[in-house]
TORDOTI-144829 format. One record per atom (N, C-alpha, C, CB): residue in one letter; x negated, y, z negated. Coordinates in steps of 0.02 Angstrom, whole numbers, padded with zeros to 5 digits, always signed. Atoms other than C-alpha are relative to their C-alpha. Glycine has a CB too. Layout:
# TORDOTI-144829
AXYZ/...
This chain:
# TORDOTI-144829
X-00057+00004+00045/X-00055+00495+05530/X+00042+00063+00008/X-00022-00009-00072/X-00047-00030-00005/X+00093+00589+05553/X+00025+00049-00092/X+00047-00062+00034/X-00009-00037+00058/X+00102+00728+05409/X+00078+00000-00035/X-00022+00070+00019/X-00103-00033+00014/X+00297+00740+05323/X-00001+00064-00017/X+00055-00038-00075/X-00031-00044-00015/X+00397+00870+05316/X-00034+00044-00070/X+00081-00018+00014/X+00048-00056+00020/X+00288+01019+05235/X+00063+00017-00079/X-00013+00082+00083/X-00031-00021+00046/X+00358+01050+05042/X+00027+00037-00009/X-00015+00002-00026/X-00022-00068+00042/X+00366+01216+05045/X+00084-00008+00044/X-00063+00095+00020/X-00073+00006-00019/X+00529+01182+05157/X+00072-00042-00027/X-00010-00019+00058/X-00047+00068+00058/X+00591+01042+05039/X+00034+00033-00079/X-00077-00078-00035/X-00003-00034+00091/X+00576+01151+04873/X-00014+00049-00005/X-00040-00022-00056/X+00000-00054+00013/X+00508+01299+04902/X-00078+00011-00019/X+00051+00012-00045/X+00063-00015+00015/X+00324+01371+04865/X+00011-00014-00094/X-00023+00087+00034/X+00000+00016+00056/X+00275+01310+04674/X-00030+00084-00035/X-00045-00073-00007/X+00003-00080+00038/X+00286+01494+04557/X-00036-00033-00061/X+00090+00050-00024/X+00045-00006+00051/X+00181+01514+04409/X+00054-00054-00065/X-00019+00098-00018/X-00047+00026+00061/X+00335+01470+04280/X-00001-00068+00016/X+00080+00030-00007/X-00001+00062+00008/X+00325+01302+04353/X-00077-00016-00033/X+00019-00035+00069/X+00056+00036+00016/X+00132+01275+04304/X+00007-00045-00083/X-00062+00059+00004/X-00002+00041+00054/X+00111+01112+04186/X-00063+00010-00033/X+00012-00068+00017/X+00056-00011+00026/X-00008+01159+04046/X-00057-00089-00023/X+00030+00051-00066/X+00036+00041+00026/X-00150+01049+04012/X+00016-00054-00048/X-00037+00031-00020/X-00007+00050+00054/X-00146+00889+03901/X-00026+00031-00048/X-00029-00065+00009/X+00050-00053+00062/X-00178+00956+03734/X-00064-00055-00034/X+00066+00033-00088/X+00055+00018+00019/X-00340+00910+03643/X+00029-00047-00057/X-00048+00059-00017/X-00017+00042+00056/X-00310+00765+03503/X+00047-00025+00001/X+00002+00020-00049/X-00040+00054-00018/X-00177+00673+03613/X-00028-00044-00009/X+00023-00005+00053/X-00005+00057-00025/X-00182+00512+03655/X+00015-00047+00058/X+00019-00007-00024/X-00028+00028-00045/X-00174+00476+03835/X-00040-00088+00032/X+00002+00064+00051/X+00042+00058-00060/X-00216+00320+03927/X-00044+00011+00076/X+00060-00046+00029/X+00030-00013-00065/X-00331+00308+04071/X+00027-00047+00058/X-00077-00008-00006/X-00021+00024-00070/X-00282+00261+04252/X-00055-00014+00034/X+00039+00045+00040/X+00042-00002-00005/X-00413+00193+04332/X-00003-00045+00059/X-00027-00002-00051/X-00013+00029-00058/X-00353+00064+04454/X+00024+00043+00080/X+00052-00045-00026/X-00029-00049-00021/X-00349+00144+04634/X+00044+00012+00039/X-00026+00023+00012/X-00064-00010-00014/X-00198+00079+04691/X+00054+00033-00021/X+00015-00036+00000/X-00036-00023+00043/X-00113+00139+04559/X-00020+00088+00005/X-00013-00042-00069/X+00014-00088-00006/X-00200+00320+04584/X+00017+00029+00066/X-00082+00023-00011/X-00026-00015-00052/X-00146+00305+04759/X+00102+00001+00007/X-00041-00053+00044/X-00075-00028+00017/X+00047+00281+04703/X+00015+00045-00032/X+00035-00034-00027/X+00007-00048+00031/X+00027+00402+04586/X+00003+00058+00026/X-00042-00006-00026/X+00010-00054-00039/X-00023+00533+04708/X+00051+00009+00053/X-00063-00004+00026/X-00048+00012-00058/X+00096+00467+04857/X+00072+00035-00040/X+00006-00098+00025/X-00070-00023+00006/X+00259+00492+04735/X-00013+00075-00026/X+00050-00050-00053/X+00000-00099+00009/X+00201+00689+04689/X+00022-00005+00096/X-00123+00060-00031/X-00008-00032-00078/X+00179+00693+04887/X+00092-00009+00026/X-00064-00059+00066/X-00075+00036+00002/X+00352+00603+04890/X+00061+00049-00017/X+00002-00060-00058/X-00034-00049+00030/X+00441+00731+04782/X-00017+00081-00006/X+00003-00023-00055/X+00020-00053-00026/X+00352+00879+04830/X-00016+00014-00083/X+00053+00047+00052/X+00021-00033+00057/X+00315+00915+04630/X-00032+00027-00010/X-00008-00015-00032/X+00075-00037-00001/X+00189+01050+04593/X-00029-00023-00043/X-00010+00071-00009/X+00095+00035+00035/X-00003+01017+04539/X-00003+00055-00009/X-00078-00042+00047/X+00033-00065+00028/X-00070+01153+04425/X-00065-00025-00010/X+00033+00034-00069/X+00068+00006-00007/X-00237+01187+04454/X-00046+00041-00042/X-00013+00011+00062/X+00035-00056+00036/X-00357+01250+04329/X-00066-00010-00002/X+00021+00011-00066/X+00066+00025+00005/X-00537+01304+04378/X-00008+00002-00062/X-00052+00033+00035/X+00049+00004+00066/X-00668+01295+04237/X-00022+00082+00005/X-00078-00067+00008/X+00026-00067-00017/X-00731+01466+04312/X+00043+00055-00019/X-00012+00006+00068/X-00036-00043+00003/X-00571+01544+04287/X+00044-00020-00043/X+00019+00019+00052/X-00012+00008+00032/X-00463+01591+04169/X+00097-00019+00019/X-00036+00044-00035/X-00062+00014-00011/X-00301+01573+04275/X+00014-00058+00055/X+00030+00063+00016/X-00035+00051-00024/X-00184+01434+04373/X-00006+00016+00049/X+00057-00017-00016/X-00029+00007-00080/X-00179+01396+04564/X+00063-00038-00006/X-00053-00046+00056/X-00048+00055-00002/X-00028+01320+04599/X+00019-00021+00077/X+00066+00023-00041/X+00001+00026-00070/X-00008+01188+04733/X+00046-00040+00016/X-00053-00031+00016/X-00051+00071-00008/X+00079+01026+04812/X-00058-00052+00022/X+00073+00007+00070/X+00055+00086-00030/X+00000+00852+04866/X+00040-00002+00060/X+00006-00101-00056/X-00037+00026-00049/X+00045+00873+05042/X-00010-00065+00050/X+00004+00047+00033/X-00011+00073-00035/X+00010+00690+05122/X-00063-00043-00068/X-00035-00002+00115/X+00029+00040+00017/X-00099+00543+05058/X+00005-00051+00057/X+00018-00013-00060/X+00027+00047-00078/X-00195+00454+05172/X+00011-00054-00018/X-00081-00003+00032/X-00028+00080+00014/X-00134+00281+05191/X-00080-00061-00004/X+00066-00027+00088/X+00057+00039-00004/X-00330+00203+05209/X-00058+00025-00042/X-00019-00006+00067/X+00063-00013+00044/X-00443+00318+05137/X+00007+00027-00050/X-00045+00034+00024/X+00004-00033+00021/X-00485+00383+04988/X+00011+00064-00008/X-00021-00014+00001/X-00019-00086+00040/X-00411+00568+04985/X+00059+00028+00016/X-00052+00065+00021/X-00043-00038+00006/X-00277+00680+04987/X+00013+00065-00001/X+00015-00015-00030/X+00016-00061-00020/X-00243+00843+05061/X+00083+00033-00031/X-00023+00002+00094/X-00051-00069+00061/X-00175+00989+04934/X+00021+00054+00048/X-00059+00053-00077/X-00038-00048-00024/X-00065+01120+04994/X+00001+00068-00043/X+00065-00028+00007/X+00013-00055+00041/X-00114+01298+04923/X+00074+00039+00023/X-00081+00042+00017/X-00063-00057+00006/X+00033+01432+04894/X-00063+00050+00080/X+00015+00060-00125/X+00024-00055-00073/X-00005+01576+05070/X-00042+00046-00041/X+00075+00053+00049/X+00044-00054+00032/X-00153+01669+04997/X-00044-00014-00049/X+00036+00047-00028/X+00007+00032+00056/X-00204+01553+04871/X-00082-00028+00003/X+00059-00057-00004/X+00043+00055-00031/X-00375+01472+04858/X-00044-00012-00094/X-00064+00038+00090/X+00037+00046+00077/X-00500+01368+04716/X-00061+00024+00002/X-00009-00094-00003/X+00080-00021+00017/X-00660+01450+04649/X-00039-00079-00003/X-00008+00048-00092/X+00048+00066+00013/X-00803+01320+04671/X-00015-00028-00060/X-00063+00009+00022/X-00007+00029+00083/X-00810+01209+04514/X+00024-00063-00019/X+00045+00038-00039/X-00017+00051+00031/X-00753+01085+04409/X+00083+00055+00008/X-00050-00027-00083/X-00049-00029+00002/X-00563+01087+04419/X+00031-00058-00048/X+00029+00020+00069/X-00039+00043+00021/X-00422+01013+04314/X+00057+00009+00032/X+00006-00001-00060/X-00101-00001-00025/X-00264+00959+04396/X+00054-00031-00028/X+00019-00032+00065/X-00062+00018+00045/X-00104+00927+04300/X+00064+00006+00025/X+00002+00036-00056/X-00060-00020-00018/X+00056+00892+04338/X+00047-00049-00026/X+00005+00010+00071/X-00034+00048+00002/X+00212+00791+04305/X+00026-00065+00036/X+00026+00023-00009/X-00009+00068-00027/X+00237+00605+04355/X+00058-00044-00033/X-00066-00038-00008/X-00038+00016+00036/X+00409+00555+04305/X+00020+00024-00054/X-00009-00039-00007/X+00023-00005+00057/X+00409+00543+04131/X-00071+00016-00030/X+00016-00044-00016/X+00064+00005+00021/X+00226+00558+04108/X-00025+00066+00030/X-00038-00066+00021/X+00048-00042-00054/X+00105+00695+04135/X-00056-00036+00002/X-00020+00077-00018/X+00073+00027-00040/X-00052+00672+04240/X-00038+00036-00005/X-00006-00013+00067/X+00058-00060+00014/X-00205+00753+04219/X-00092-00019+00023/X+00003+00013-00096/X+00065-00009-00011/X-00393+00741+04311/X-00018+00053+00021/X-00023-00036+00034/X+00045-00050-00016/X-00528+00819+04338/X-00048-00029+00073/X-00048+00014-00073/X+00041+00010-00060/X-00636+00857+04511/X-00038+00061+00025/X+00042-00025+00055/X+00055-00056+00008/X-00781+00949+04561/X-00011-00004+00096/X-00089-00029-00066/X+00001-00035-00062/X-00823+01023+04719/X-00049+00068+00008/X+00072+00019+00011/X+00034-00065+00008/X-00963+01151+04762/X+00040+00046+00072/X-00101-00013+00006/X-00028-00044-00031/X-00846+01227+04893/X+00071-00017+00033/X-00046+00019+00042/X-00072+00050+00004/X-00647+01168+04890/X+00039+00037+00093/X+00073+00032-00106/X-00004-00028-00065/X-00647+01219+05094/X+00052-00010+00028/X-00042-00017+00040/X-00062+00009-00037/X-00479+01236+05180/X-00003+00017+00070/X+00051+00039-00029/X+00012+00023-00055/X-00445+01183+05359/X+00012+00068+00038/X+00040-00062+00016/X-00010-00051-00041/X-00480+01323+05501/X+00059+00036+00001/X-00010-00019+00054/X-00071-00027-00033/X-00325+01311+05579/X+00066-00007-00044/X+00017-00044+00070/X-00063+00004+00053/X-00230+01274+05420/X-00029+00004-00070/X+00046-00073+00007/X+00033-00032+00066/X-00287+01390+05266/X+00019-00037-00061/X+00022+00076-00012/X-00020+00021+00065/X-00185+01334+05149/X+00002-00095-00017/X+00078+00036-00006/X+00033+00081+00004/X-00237+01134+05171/X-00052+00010-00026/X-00015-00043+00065/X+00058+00025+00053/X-00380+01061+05067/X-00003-00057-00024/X-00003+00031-00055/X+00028+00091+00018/X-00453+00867+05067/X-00023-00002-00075/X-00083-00031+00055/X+00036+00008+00068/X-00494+00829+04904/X+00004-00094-00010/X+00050+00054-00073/X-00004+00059+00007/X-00536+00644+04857/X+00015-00017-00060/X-00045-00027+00018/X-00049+00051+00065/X-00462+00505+04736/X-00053+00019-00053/X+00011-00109+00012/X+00050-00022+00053/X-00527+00557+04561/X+00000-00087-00028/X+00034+00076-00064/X+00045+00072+00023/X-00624+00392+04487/X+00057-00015-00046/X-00091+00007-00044/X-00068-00015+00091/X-00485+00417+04304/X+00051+00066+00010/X-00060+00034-00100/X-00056-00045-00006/X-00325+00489+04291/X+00016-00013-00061/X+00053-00007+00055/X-00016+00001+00059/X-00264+00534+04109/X+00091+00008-00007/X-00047+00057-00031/X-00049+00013-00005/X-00085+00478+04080/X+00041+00018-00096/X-00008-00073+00038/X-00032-00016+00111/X+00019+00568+03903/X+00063-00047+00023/X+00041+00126-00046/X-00058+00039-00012/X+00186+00451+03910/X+00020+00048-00048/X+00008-00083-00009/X-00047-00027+00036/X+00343+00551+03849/X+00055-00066-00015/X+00031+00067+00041/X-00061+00069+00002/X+00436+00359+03875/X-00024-00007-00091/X-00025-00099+00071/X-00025+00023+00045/X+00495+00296+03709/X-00085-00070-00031/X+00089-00029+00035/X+00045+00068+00045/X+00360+00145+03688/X-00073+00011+00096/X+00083-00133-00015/X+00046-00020-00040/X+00165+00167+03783/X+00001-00063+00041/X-00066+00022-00033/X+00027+00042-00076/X+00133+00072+03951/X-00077-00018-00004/X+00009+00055+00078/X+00078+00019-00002/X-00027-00025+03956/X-00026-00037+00060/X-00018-00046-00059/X+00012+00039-00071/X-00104-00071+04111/X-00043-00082-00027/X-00063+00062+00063/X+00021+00047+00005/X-00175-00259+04106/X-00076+00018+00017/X+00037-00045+00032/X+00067+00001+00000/X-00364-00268+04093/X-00028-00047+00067/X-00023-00027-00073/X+00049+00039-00066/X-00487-00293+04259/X-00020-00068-00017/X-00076+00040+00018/X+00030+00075-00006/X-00527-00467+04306/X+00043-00033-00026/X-00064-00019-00032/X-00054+00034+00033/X-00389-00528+04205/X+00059-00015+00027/X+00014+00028-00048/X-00081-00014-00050/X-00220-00604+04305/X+00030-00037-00064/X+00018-00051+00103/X-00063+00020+00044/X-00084-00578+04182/X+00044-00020+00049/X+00032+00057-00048/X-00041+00023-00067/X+00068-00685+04276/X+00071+00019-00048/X-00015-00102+00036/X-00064+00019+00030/X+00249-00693+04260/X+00027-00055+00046/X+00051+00063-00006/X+00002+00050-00045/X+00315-00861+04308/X+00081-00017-00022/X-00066-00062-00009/X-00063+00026+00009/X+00509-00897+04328/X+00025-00048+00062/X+00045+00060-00010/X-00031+00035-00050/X+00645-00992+04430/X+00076+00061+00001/X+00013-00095-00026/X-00051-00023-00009/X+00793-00898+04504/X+00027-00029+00082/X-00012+00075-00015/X-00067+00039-00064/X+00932-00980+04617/X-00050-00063+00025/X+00027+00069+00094/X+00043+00050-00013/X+00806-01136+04624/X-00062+00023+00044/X+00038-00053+00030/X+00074-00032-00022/X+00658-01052+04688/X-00051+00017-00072/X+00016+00084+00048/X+00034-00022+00037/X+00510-01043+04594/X-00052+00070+00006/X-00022-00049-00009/X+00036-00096-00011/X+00418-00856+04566/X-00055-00012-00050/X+00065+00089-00033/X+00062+00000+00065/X+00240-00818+04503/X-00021+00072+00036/X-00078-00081-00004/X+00013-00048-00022/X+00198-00639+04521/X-00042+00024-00059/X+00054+00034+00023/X+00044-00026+00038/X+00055-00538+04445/X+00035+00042-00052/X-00046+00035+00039/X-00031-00051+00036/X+00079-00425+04282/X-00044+00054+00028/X+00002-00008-00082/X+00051-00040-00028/X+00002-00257+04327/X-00001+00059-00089/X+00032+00045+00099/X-00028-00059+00074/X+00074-00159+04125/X+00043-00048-00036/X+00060+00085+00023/X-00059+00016+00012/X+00177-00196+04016/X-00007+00054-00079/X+00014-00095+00001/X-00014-00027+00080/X+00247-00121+03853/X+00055-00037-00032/X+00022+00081-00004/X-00044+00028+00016/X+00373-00152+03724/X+00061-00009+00037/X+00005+00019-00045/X-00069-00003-00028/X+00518-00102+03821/X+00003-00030+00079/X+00025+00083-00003/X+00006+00036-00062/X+00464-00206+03972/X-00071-00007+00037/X+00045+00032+00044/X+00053+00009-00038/X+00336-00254+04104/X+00005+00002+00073/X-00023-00054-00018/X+00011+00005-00061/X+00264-00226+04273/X-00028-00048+00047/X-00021+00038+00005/X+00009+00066-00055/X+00261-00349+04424/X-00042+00038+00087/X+00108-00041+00020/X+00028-00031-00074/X+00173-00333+04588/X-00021-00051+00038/X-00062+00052-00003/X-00002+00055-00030/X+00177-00460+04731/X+00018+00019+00090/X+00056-00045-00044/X+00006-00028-00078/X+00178-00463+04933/X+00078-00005+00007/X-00052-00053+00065/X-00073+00020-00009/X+00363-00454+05016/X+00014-00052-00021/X+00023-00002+00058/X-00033+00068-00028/X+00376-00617+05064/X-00013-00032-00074/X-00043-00044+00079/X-00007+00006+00079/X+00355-00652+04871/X+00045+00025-00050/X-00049+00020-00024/X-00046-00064+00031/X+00488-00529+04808/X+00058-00010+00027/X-00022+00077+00017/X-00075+00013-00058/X+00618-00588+04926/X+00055-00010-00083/X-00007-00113+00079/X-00044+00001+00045/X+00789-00587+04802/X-00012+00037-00064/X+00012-00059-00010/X+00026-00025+00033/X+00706-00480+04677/X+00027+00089-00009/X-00063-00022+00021/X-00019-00050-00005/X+00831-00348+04675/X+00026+00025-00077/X+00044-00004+00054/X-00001-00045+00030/X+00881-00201+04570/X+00064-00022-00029/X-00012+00059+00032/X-00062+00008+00033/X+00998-00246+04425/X+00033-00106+00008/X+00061+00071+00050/X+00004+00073+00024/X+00958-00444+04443/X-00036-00005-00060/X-00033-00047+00049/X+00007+00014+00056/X+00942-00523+04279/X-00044-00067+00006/X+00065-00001-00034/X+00065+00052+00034/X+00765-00650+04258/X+00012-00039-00048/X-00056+00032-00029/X-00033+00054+00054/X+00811-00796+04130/X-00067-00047+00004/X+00087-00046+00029/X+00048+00060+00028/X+00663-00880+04034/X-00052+00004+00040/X+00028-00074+00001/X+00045-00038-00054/X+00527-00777+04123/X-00060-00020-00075/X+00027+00110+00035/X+00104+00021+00041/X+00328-00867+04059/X-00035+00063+00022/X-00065-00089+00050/X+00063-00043-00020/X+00242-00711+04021/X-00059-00017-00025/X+00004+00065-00017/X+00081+00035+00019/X+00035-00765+04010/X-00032+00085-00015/X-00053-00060+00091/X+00021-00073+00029/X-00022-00589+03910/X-00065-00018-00043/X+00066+00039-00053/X+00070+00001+00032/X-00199-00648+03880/X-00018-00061-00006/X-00007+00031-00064/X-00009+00070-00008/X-00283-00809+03857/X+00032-00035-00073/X-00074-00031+00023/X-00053+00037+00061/X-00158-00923+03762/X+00027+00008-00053/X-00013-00038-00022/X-00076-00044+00034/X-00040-00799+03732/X+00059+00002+00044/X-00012+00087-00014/X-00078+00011-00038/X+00148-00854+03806/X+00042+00036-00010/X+00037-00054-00011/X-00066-00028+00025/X+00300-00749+03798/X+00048-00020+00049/X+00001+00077-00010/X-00061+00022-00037/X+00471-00819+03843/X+00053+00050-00014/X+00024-00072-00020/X-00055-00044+00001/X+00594-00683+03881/X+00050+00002+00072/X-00034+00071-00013/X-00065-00027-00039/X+00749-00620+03977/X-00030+00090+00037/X+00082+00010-00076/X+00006-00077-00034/X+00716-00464+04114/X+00049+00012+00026/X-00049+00015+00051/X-00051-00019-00063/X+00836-00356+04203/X-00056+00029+00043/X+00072+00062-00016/X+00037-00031-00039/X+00753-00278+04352/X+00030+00063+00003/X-00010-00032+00058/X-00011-00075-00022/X+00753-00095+04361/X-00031+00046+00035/X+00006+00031-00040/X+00035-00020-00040/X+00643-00048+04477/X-00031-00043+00067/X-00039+00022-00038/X+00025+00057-00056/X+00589-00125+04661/X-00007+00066+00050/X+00068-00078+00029/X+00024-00071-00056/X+00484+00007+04773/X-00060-00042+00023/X-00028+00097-00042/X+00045+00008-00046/X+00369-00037+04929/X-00050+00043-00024/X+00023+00011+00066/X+00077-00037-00014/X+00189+00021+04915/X-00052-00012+00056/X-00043-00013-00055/X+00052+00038-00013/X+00022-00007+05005/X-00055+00023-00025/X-00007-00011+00059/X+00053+00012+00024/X-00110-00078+04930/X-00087+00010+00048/X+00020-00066-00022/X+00061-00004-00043/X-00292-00027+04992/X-00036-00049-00007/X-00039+00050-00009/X+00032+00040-00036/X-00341-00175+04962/X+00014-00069-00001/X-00055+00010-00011/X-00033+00077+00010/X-00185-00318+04957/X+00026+00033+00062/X+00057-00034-00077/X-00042+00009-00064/X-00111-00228+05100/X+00078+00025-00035/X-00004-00092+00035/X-00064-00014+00027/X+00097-00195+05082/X+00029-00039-00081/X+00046-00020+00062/X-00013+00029+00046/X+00146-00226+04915/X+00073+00009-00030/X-00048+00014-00036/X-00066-00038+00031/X+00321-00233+04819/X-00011+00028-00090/X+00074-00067+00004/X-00015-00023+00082/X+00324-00142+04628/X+00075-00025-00030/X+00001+00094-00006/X-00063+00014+00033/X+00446-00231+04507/X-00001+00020-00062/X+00018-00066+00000/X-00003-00010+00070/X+00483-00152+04356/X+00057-00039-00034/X+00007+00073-00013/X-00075+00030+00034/X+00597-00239+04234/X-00010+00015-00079/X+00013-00099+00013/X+00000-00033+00080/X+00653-00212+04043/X+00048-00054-00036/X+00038+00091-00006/X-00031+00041+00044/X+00672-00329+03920/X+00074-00009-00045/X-00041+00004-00033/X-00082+00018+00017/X+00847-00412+03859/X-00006-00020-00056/X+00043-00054+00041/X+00002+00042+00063/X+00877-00486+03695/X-00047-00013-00031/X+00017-00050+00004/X+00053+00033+00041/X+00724-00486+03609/X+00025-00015-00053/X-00057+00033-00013/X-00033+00004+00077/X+00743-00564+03441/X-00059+00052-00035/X+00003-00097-00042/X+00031-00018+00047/X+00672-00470+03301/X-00073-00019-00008/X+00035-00016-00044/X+00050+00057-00008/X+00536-00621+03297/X-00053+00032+00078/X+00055-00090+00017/X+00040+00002-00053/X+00482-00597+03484/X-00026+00092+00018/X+00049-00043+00063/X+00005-00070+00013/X+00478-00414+03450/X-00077+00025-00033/X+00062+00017-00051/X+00060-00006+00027/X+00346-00420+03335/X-00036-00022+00013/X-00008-00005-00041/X+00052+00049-00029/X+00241-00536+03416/X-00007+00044+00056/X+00021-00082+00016/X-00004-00024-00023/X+00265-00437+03567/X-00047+00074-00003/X+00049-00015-00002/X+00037-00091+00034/X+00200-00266+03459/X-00066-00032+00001/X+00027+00043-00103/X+00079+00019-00004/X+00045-00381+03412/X-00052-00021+00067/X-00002-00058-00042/X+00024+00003-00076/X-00009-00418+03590/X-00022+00056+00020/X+00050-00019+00050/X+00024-00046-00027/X+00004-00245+03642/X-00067+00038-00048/X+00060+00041+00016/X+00050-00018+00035/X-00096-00199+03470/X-00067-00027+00030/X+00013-00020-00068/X+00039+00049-00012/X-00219-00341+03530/X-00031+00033+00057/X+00032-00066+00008/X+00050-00050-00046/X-00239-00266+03705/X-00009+00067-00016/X+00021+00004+00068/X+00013-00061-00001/X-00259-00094+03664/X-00077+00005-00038/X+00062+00039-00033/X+00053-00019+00045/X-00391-00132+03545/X-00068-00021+00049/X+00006-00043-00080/X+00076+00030-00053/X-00506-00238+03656/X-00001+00057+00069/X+00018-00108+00044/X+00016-00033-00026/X-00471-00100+03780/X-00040+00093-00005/X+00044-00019+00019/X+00038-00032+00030/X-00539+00030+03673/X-00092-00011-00022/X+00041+00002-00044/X+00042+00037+00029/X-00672-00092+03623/X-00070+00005+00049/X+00033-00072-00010/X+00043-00004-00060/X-00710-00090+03811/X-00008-00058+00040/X-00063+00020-00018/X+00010+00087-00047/X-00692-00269+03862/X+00095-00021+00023/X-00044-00091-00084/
């Protein structure tokens, strides 16, 4: 795999004033846990060169780094230390910003070894959970394993059935192969979209699409991401809407 173009030339080495402090204690974040989703996650830091603050357990101060590639097959992802920089053996926490959201795991290592001929590289693998604080307006809930939430419409006489992968009040996430996504562009408007949000629970709504980004899946292969955000709810489908997400959140607390 062909490495891209090295951060520190994109943005610059990440300085202390950028480090993102820890999630504080007696939030409320969600867990990430799917590892496609921990592999997009990681790809758009690598994407945007954003710095990862690193904090051992051993110590009382910050490394600060970048996510310079993500391997397209395997499991891990090789960190980019500042020139001089390196990780006491340990439990580490890494934090950083993801959009709107910060990100935050933890990973252990009895010796965080950087490559001969390139010091400031360091493999580290996909952490199992990734802890997600949302600063967005209304929380994102990923759909529960084993479970295919769908969304099922018609646009320009074609019929569409694409997986849910989230959703919240202010909209939901889609995920489907190209050749499934075809017309599925940015700032098309969805009309009378069957969302299936559990068993024999329906919601009939209006989406705009505001989001449509290529991924790959480790284990669907190339995938498209559709985000879209609800139009006209009434008042009515609003609240019904709130009780769903109450509904999953609880059984996902619950553990099932």
């Amino acid at each position: 795999m062909n490495d891209p173009l090295p951060n520190e030339f994109r943005r610059g080495p990440p300085r202390l004033s950028d480090a993102v402090e820890p999630i504080p204690s007696g939030s409320k974040p969600h867990d990430m846990t799917n590892i496609d989703d921990i592999a997009e996650a990681l790809t758009l830091l690598s994407e945007t060169g954003d710095p990862v603050s690193i904090y051992p357990s051993s110590s009382t101060s910050v490394v600060m780094a970048r996510i310079r590639s993500v391997h397209p097959e395997d499991p891990f992802f090789t960190l980019e230390l500042n020139e001089g920089e390196f990780i006491p053996p340990g439990e580490c926490t890494f934090v950083a910003w993801l959009r709107s959201a910060k990100l935050q795991f933890k990973q252990t290592s009895t010796s965080w070894s950087a490559k001969a001929e390139q010091p400031t590289l360091v493999e580290v693998e996909f952490p199992l959970k990734c802890h997600i604080l949302n600063r967005r307006a209304t929380q994102r809930l990923e759909t529960p394993l084993g479970v295919y939430y769908m969304a099922s419409f018609v646009l320009n006489g074609k019929p569409y059935e694409l997986q849910l992968y989230d959703f919240s009040a202010g909209g939901v996430g889609m995920r489907a192969a190209p050749r499934d996504a075809v017309g599925l562009h940015v700032g098309r408007r969805l009309q009378r979209v069957r969302l299936e949000l559990g068993p024999d629970q329906v919601l009939i709504a209006d989406l705009d699409v505001r989001l449509s980004r290529t991924f790959r899946s480790f284990l669907l292969g190339e995938q498209v991401q559709i985000g879209c955000q609800f139009v006209n709810l009434s008042p009515q489908m609003q609240e019904e809407l709130a009780r769903l997400l109450d509904k999953l959140n609880l059984g996902r607390n619950k553990g099932y």
